[in-house]
C-alpha positions in Angstrom: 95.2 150.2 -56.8 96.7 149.4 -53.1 95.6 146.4 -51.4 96.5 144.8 -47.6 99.7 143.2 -47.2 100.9 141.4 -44.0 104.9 140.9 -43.3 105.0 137.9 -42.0 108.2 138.3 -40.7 107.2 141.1 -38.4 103.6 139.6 -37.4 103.0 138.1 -34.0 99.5 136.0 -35.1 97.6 137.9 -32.7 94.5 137.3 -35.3 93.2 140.7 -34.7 93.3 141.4 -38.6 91.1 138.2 -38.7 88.9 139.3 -35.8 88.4 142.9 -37.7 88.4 142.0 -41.1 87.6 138.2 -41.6 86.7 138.1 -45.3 90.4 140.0 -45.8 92.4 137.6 -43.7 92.4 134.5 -42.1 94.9 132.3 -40.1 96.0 129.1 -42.8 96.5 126.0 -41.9 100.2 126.4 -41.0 99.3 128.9 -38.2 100.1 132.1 -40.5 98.0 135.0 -40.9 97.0 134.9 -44.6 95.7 137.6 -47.1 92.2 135.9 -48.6 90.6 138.6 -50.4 92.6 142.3 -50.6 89.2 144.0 -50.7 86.8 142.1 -48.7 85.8 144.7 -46.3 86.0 148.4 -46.9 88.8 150.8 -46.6 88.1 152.0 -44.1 88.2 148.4 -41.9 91.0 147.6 -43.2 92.8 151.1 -42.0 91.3 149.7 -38.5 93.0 147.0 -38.7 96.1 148.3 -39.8 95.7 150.7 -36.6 94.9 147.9 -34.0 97.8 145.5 -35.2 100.0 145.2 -32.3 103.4 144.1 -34.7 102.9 146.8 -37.1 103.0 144.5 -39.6 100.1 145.2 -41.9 100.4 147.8 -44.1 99.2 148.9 -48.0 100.9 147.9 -50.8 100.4 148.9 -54.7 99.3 146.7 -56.9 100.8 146.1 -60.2 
């Protein structure tokens, strides 16, 4: 099973994941984009956010 993966190292905290997929990620206290849930919204939202982020940073990652 795949689920979202940011690289924090790469991301720019735009918060447009957040904005597209809020019950996937959220921004944490610290200021970081944060993985909540690796399925809250479908698929298919998550491929839109993967398409919309601006640092390239999300992407899909298998599970173990």
């Amino acid at each position: 099973m795949k689920t979202a993966d940011v690289d924090l190292s790469r991301c720019s905290m735009c918060g447009i994941c957040v904005d597209l997929c809020p019950m996937t990620f959220k921004i944490n206290d610290a200021g970081y984009i944060e993985v909540i849930h690796p399925h809250g919204e479908s698929e298919e939202d998550i491929n839109e956010a993967i398409r919309n982020c601006r640092s390239e940073c999300i992407s899909w990652k298998e599970s173990q």
